[in-house]
PDB file with one MODEL, atoms N, CA, C and O in Angstrom:
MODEL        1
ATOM      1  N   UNK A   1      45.159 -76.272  32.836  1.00  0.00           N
ATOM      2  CA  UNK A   1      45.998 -75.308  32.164  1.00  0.00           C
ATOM      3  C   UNK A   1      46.255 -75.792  30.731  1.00  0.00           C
ATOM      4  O   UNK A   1      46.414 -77.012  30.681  1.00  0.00           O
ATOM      5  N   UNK A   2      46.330 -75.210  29.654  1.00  0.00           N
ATOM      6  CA  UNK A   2      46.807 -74.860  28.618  1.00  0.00           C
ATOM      7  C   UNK A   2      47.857 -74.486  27.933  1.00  0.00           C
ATOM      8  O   UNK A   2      48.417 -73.441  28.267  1.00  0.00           O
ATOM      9  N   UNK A   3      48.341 -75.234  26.856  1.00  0.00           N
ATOM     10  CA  UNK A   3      49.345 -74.384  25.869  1.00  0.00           C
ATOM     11  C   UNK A   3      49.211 -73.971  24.762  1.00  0.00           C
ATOM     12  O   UNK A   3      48.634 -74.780  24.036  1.00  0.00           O
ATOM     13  N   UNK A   4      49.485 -73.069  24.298  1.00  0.00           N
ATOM     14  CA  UNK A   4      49.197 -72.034  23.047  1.00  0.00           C
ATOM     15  C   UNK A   4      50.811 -72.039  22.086  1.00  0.00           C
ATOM     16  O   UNK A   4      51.899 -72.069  22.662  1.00  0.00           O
ATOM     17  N   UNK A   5      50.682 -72.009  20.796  1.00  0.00           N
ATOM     18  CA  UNK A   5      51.594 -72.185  19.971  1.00  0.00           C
ATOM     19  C   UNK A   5      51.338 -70.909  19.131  1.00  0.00           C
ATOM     20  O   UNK A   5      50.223 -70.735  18.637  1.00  0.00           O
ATOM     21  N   UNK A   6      52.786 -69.606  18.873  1.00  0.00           N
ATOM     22  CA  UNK A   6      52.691 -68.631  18.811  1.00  0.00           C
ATOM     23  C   UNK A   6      52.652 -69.187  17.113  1.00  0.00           C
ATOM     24  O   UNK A   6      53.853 -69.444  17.030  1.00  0.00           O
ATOM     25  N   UNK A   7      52.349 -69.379  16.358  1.00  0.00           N
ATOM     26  CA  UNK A   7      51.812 -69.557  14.761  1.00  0.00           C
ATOM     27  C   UNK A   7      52.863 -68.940  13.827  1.00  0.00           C
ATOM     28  O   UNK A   7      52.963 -69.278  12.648  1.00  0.00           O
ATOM     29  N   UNK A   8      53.662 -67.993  14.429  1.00  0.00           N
ATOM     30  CA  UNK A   8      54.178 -67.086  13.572  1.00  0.00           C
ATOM     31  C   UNK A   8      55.958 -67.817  14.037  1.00  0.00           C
ATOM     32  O   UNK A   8      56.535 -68.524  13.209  1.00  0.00           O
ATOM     33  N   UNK A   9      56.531 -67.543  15.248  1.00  0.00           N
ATOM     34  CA  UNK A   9      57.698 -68.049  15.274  1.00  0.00           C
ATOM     35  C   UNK A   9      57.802 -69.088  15.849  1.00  0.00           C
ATOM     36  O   UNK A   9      58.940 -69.557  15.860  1.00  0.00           O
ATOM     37  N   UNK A  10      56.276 -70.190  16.834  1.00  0.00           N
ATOM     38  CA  UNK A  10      56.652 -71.440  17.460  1.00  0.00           C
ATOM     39  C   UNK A  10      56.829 -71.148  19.116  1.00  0.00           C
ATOM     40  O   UNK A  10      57.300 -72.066  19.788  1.00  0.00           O
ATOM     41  N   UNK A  11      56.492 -70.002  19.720  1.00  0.00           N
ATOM     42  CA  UNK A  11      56.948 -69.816  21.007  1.00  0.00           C
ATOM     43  C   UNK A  11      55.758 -70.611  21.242  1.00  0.00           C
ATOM     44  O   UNK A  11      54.784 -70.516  20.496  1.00  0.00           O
ATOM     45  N   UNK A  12      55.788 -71.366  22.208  1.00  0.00           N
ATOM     46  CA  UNK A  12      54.868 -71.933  23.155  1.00  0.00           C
ATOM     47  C   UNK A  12      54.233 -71.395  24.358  1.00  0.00           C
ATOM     48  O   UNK A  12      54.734 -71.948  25.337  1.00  0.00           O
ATOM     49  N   UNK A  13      53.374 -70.581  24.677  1.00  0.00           N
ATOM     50  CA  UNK A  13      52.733 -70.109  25.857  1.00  0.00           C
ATOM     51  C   UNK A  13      52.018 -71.540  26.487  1.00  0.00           C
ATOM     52  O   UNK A  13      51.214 -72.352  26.030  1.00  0.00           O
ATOM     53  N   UNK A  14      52.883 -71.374  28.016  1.00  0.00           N
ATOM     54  CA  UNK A  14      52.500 -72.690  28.833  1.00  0.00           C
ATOM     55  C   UNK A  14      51.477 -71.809  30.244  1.00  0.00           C
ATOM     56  O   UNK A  14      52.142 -71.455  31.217  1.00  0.00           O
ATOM     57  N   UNK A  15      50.076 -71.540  30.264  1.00  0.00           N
ATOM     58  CA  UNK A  15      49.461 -71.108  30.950  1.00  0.00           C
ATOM     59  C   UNK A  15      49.896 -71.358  32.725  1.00  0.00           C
ATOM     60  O   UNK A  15      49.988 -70.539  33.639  1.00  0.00           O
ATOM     61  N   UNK A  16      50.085 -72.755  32.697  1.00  0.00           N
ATOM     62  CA  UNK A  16      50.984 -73.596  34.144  1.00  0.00           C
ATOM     63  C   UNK A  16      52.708 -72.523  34.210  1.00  0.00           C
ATOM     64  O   UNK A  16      53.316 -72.407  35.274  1.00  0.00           O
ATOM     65  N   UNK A  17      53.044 -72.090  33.335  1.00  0.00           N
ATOM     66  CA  UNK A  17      54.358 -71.110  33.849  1.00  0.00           C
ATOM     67  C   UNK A  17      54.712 -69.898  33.665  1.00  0.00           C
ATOM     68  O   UNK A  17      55.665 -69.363  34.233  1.00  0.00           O
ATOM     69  N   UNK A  18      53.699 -69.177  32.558  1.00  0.00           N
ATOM     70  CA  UNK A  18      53.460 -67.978  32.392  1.00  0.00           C
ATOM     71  C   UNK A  18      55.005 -67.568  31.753  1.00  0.00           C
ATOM     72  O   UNK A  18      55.927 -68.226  31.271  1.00  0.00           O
ATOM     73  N   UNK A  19      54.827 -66.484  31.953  1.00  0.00           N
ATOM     74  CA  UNK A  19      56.097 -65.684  31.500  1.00  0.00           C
ATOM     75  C   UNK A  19      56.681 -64.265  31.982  1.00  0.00           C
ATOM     76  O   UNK A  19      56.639 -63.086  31.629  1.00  0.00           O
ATOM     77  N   UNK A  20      57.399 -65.269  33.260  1.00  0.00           N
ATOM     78  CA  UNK A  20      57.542 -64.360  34.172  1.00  0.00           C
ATOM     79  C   UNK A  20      58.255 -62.684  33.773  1.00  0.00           C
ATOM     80  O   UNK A  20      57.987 -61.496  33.955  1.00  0.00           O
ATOM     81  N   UNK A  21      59.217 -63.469  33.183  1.00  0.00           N
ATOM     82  CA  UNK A  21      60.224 -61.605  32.898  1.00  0.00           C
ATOM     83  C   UNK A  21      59.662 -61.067  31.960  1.00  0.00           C
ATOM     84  O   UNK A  21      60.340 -60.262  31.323  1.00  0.00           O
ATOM     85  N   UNK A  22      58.077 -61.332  31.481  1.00  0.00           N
ATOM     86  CA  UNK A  22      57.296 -60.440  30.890  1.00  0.00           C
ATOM     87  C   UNK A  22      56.176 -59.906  31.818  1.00  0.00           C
ATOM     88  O   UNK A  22      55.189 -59.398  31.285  1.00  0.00           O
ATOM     89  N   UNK A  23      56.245 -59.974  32.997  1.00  0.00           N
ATOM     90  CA  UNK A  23      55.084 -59.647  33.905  1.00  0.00           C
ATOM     91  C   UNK A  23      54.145 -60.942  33.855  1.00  0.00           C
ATOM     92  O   UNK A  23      53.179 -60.843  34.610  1.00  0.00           O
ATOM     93  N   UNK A  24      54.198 -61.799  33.334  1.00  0.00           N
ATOM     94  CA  UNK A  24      53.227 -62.828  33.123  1.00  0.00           C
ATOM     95  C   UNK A  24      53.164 -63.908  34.539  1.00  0.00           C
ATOM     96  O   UNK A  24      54.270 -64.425  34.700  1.00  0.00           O
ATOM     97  N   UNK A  25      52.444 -64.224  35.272  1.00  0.00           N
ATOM     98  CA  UNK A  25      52.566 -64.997  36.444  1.00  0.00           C
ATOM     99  C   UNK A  25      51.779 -65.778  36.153  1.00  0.00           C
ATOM    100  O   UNK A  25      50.689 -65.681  35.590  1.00  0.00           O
ATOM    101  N   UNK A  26      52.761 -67.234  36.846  1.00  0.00           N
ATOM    102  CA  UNK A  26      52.305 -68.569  36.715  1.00  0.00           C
ATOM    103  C   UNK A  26      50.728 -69.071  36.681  1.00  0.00           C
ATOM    104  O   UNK A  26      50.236 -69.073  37.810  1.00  0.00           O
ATOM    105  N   UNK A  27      50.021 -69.406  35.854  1.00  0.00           N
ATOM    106  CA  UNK A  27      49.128 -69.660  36.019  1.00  0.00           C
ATOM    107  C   UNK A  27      47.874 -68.638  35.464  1.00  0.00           C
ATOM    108  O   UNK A  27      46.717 -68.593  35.883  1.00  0.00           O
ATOM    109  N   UNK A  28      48.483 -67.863  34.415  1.00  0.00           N
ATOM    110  CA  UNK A  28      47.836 -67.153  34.051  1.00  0.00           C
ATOM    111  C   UNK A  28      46.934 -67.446  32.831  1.00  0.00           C
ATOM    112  O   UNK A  28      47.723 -67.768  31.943  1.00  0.00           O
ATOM    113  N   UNK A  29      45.977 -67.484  32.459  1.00  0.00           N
ATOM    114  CA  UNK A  29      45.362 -68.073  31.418  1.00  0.00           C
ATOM    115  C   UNK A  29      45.502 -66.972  30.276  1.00  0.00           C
ATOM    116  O   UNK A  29      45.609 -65.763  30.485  1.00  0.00           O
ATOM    117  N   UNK A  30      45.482 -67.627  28.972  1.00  0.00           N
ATOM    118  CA  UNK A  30      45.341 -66.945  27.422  1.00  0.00           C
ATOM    119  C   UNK A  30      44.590 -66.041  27.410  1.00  0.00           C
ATOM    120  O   UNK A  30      44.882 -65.120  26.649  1.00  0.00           O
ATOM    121  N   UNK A  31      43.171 -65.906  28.333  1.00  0.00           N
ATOM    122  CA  UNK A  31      42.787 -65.352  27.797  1.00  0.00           C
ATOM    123  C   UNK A  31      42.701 -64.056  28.841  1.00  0.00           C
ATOM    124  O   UNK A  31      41.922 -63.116  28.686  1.00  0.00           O
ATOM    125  N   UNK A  32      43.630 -64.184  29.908  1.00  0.00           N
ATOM    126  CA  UNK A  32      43.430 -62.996  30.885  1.00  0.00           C
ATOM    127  C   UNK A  32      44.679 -62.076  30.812  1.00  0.00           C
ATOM    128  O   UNK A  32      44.943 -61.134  31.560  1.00  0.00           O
ATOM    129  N   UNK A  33      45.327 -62.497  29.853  1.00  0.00           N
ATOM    130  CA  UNK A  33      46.547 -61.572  29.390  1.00  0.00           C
ATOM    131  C   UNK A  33      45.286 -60.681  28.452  1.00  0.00           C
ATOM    132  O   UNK A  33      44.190 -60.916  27.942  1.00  0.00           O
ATOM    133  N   UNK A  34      46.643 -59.052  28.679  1.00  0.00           N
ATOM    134  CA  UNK A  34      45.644 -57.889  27.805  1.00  0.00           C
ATOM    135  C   UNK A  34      45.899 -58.176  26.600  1.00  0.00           C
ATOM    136  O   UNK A  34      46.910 -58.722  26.158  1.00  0.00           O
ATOM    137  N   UNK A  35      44.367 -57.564  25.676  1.00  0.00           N
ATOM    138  CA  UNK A  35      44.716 -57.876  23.883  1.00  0.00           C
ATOM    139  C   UNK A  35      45.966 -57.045  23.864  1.00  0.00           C
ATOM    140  O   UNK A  35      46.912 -57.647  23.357  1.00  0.00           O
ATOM    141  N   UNK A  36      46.156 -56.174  24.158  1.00  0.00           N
ATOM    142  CA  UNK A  36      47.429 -55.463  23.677  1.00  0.00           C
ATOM    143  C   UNK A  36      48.785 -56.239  23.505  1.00  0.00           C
ATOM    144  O   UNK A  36      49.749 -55.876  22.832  1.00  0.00           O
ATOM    145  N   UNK A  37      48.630 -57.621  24.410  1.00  0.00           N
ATOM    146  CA  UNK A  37      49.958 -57.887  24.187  1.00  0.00           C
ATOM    147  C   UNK A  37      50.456 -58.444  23.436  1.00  0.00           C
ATOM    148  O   UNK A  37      49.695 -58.740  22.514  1.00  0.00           O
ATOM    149  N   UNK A  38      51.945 -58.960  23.262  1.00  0.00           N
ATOM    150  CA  UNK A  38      52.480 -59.420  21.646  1.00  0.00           C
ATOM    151  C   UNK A  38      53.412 -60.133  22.427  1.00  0.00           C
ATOM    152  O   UNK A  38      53.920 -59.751  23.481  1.00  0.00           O
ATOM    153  N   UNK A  39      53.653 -61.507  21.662  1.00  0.00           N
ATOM    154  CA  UNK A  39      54.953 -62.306  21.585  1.00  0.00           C
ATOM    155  C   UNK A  39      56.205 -61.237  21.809  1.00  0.00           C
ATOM    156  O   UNK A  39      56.512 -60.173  21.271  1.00  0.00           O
ATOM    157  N   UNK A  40      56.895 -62.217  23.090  1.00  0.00           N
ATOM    158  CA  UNK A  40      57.948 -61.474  23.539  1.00  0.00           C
ATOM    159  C   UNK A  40      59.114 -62.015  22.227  1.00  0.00           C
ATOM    160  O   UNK A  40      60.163 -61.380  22.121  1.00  0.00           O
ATOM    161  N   UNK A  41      58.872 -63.085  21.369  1.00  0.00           N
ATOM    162  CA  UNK A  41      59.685 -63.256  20.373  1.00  0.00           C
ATOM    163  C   UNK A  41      60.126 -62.532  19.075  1.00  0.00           C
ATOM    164  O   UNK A  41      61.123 -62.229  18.419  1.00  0.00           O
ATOM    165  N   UNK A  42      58.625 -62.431  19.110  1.00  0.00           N
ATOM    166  CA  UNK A  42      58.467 -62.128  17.465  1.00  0.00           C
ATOM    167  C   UNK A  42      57.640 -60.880  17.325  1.00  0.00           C
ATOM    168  O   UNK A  42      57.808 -60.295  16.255  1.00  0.00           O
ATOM    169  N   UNK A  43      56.874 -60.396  18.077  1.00  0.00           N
ATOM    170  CA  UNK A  43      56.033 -59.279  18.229  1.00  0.00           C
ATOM    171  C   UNK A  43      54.156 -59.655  17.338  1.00  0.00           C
ATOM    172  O   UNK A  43      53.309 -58.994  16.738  1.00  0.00           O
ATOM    173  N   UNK A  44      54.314 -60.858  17.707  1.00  0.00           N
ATOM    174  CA  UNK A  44      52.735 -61.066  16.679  1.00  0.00           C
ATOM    175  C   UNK A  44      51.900 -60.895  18.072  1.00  0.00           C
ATOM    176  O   UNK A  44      52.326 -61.108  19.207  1.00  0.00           O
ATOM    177  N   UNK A  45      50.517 -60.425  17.662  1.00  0.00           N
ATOM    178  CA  UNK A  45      49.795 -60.146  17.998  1.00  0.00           C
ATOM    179  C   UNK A  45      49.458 -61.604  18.893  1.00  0.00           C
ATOM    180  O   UNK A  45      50.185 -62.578  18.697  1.00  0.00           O
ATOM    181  N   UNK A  46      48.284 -61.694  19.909  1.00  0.00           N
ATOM    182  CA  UNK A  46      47.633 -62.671  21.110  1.00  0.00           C
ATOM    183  C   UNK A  46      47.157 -63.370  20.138  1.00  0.00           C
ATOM    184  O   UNK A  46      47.424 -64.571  20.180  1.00  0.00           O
ATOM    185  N   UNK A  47      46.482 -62.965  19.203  1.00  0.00           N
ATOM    186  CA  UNK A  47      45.337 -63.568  18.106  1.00  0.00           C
ATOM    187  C   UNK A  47      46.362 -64.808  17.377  1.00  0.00           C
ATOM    188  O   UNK A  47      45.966 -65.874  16.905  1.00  0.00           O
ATOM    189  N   UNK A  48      47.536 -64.396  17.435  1.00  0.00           N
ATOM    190  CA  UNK A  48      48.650 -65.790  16.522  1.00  0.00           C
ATOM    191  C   UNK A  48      48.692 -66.692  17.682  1.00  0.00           C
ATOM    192  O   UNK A  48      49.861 -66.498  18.014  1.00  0.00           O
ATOM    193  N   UNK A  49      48.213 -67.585  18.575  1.00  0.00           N
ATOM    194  CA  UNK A  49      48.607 -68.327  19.390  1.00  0.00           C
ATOM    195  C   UNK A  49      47.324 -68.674  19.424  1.00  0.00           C
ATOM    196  O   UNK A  49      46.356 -68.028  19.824  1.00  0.00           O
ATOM    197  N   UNK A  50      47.429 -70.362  18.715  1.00  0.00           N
ATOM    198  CA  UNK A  50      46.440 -71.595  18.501  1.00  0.00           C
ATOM    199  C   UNK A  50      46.950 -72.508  19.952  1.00  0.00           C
ATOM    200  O   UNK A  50      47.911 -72.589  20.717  1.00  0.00           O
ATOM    201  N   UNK A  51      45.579 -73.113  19.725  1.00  0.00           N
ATOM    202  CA  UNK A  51      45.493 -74.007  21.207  1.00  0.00           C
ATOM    203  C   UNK A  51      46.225 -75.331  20.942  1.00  0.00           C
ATOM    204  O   UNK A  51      45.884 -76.015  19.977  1.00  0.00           O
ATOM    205  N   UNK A  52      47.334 -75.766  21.852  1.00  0.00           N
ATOM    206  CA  UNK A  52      47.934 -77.125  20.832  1.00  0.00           C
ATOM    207  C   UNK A  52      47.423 -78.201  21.850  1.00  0.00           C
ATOM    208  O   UNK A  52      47.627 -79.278  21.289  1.00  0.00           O
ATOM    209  N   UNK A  53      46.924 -78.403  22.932  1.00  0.00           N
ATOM    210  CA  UNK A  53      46.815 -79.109  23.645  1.00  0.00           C
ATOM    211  C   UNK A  53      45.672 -79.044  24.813  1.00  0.00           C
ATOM    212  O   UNK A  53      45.595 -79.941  25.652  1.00  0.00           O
TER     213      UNK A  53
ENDMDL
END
């Protein structure tokens, strides 16, 4: 599993915990979330979230 760093406000997407009260379930990988979706923070696009680890 993987973590992703949202570029724009710093949210961290942790693939190992997903994001649940966004529909997101544990273990979901970067890249099997839909393009449509956006930071539940900040609203940036999938494309702002670099690989930090």
């Amino acid at each position: 599993m993987k973590r992703y760093l949202c570029d724009v406000c710093g949210l961290i997407y942790d693939e190992a915990e997903g994001i649940p009260d966004e529909g997101i379930a544990p273990g979901t990988l970067l890249e099997d979330i839909p393009d449509d979706w956006v930071c539940p923070d900040c609203g940036a696009t999938k494309s702002a979230f670099i690989l930090i680890d």
